[in-house]
VOLODO-172599 format. One line per field, with one value per residue: x, y, z of N, C-alpha, C, CB in turn; residue number from 1. Coordinates in nm, 4 decimals. Glycine has a CB too. Layout:
% residues N
n.X	X; ...
n.Y	Y; ...
n.Z	Z; ...
ca.X	X; ...
ca.Y	Y; ...
ca.Z	Z; ...
c.X	X; ...
c.Y	Y; ...
c.Z	Z; ...
cb.X	X; ...
cb.Y	Y; ...
cb.Z	Z; ...
pos	NUM; ...
//
This chain:
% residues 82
n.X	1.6001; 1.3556; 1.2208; 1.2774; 1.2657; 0.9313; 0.9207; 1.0196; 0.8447; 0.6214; 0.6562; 0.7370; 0.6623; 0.3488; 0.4009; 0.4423; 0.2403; 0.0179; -0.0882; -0.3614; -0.6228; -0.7262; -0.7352; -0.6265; -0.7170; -0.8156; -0.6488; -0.4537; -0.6275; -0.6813; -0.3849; -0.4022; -0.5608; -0.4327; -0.1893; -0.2031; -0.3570; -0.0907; 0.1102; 0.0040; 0.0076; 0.2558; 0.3272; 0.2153; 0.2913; 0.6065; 0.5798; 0.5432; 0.3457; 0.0364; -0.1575; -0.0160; 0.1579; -0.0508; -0.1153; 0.1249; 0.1834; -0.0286; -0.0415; 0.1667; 0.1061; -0.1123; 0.0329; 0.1779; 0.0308; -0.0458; 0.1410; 0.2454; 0.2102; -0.0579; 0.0931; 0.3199; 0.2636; 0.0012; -0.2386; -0.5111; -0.8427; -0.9805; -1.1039; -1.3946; -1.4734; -1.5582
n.Y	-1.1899; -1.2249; -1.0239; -0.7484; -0.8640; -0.8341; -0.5860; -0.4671; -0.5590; -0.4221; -0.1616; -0.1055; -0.2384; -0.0739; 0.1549; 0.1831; 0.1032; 0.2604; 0.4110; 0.4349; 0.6396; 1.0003; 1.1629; 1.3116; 1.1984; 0.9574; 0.8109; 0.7740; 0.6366; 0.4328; 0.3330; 0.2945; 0.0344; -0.1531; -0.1553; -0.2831; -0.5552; -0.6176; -0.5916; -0.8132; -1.0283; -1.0200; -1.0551; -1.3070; -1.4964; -1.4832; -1.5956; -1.3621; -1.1365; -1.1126; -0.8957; -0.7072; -0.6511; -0.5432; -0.3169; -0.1995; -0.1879; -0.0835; 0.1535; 0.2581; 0.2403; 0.3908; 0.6680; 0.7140; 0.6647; 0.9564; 1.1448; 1.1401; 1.2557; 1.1955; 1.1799; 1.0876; 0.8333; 0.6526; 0.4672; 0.5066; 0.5446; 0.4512; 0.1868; 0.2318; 0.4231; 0.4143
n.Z	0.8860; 0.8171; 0.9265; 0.7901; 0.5140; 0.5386; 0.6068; 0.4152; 0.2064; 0.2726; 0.2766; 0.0375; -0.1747; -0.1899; -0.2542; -0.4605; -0.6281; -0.5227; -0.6740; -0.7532; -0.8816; -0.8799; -0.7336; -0.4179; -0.1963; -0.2654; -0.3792; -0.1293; -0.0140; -0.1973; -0.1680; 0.0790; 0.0951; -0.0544; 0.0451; 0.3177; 0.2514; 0.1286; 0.3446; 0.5060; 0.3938; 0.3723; 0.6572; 0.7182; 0.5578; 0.6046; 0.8536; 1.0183; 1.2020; 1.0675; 1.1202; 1.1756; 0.9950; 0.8389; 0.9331; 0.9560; 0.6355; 0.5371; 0.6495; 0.5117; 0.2988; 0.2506; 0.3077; 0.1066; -0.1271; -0.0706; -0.0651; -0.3048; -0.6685; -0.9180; -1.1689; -1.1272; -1.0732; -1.2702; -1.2789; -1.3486; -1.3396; -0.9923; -0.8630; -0.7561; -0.8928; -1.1403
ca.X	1.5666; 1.2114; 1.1294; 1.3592; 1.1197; 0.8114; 0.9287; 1.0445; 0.7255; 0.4891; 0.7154; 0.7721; 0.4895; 0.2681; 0.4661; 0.4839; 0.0805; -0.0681; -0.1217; -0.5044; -0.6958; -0.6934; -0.7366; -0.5340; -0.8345; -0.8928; -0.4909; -0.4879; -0.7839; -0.6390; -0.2603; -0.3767; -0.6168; -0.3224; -0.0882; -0.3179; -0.3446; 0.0491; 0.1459; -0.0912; 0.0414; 0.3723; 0.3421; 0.1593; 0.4001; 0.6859; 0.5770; 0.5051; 0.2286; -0.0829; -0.2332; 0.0925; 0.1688; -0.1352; -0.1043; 0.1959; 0.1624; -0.1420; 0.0229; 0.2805; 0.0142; -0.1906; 0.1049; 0.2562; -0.0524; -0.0938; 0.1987; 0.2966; 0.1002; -0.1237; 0.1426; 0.4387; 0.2573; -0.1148; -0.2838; -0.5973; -0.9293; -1.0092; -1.2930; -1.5326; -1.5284; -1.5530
ca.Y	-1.1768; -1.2612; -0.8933; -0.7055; -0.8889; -0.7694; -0.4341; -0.3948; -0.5620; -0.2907; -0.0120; -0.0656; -0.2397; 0.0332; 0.3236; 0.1232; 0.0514; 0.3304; 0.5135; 0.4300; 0.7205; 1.0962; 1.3083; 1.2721; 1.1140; 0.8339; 0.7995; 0.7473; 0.5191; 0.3171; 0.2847; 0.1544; -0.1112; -0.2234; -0.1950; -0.3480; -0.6297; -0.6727; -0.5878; -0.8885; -1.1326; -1.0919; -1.1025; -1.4279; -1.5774; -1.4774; -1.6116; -1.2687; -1.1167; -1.0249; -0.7687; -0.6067; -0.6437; -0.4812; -0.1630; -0.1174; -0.1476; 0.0444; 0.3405; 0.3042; 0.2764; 0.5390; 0.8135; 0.6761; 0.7946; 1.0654; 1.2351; 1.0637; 1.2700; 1.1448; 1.2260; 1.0385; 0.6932; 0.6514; 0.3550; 0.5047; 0.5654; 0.3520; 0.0612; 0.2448; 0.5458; 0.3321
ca.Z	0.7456; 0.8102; 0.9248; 0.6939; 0.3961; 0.5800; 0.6090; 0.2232; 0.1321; 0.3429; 0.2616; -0.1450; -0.3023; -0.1730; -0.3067; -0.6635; -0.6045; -0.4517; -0.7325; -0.7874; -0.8086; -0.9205; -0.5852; -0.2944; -0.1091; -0.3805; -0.3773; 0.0066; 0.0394; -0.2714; -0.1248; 0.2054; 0.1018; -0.1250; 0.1415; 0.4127; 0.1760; 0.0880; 0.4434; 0.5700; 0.2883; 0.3882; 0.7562; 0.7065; 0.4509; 0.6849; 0.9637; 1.1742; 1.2543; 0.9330; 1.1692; 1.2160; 0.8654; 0.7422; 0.9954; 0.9247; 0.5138; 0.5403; 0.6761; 0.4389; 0.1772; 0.2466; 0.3103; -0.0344; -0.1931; -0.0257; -0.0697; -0.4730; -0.7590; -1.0536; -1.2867; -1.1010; -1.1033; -1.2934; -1.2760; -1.4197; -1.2018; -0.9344; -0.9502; -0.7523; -0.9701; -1.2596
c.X	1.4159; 1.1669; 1.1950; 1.2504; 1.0018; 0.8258; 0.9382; 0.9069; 0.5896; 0.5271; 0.7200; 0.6723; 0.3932; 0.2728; 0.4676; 0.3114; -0.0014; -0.0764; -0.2661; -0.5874; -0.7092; -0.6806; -0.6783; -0.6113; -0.8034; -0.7315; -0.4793; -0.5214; -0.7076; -0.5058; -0.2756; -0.4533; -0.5209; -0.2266; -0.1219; -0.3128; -0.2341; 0.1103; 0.0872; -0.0298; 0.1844; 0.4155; 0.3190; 0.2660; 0.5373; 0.6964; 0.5551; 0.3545; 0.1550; -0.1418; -0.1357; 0.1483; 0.0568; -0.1389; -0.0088; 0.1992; 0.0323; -0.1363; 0.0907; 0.2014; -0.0694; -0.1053; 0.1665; 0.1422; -0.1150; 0.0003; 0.2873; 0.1655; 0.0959; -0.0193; 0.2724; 0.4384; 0.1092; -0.1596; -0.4007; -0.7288; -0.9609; -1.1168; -1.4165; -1.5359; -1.5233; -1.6779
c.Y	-1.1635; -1.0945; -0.7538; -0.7416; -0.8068; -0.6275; -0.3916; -0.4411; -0.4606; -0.2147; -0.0001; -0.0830; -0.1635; 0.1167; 0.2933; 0.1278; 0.1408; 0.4515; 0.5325; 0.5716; 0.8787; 1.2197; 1.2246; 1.1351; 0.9231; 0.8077; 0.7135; 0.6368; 0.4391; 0.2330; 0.2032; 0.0355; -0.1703; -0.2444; -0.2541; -0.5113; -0.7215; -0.6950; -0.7469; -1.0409; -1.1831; -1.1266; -1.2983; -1.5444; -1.5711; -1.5439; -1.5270; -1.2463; -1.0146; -0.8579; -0.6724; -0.5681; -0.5447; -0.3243; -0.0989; -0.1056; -0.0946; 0.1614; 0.3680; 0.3260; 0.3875; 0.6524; 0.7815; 0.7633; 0.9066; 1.1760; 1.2388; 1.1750; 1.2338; 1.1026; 1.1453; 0.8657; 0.6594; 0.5370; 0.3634; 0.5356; 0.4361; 0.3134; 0.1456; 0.3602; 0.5023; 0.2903
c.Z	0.7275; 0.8054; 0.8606; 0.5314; 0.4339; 0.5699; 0.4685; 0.1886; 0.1518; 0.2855; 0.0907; -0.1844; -0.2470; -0.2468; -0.4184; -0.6777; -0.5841; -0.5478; -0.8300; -0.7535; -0.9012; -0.8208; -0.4984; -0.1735; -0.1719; -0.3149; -0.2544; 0.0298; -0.0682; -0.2241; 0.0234; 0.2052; 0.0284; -0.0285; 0.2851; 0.3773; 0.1853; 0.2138; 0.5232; 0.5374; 0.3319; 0.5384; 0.7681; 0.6056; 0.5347; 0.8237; 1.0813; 1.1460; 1.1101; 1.0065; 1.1521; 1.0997; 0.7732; 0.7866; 0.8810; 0.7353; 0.4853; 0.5658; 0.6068; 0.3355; 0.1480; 0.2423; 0.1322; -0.1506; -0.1970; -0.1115; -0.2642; -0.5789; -0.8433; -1.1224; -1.2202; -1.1251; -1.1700; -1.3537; -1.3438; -1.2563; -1.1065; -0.9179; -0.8751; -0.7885; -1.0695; -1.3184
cb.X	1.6196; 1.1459; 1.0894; 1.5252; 1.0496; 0.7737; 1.0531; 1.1995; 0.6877; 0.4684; 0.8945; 0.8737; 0.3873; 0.2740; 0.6215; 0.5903; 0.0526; -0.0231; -0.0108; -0.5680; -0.6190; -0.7667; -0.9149; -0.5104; -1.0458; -0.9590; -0.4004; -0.5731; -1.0127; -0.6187; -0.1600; -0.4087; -0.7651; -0.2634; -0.0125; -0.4897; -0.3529; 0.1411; 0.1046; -0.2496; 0.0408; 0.4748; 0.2534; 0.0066; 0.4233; 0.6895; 0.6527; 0.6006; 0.2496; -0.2872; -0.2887; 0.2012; 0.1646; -0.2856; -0.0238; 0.3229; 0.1898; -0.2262; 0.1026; 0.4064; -0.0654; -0.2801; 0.2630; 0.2649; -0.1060; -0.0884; 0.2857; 0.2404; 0.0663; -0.2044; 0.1381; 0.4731; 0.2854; -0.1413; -0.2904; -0.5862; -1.0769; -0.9709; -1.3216; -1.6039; -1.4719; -1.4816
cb.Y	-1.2963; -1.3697; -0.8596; -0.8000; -1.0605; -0.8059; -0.3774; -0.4878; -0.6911; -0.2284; 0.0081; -0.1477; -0.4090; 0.0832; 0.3939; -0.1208; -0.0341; 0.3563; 0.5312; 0.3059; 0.7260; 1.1060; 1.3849; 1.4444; 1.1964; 0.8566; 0.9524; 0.8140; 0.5698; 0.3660; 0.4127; 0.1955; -0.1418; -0.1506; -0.0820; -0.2757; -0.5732; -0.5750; -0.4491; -0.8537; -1.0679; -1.0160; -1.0092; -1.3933; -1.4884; -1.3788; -1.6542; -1.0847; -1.0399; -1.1626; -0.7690; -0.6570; -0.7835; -0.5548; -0.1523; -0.1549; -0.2422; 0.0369; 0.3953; 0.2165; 0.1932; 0.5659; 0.8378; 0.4609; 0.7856; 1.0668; 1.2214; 0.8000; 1.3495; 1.2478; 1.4040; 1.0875; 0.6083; 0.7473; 0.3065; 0.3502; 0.6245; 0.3500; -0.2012; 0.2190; 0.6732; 0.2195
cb.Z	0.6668; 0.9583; 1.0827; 0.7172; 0.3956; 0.7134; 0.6925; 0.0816; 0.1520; 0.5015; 0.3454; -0.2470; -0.3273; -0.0813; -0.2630; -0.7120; -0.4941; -0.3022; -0.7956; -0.7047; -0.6562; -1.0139; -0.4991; -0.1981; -0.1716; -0.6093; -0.3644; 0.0545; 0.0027; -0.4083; -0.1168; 0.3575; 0.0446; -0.2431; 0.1612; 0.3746; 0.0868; -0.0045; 0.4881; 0.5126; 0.1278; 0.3215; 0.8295; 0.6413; 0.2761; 0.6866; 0.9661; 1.2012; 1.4232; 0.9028; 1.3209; 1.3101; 0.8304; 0.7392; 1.1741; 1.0060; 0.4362; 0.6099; 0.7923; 0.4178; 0.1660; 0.3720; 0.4736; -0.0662; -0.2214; 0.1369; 0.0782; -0.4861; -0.7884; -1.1404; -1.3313; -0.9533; -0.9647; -1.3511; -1.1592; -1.5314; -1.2441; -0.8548; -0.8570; -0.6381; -0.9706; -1.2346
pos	1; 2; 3; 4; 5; 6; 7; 8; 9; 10; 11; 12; 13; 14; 15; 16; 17; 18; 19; 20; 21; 22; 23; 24; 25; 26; 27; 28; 29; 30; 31; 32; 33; 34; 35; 36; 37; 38; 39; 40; 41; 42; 43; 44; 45; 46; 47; 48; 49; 50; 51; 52; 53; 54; 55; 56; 57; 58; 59; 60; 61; 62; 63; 64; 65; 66; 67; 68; 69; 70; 71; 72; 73; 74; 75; 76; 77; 78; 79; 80; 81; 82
//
């Protein structure tokens, strides 16, 4: 159960999250420090491994906003274009 949580928590709240930004770049760079983050949180709260947690919701974060546009999820610009 433990890594079943970890995995939904890398893999979703990214793709719900990773929509900081207005260019693909910004997008990107916003979904994997969010999923870096969440991935880290829940390794650590689970009991596995934060590092492994943050890879892997960092990859999920970054392709989430990579491949998601503006117009599907918009969070507004992100803080350091603000």
């Amino acid at each position: 159960m433990k890594a079943s949580f970890l995995l939904s928590a890398a893999l979703l709240l990214p793709l719900a999250l990773s929509a900081c930004g207005e260019s693909k770049t910004d997008r990107g760079l916003s979904g994997a420090a969010i999923g870096a983050g969440v991935g880290a949180a829940a390794g650590a709260v689970t009991g596995g491994s934060p590092v492994t947690g943050a890879v892997v919701g960092g990859a999920a974060g970054a392709a989430a906003g990579v491949l998601t546009d503006e117009h599907d999820v918009n969070l507004g610009k992100p803080v350091w274009k603000k």
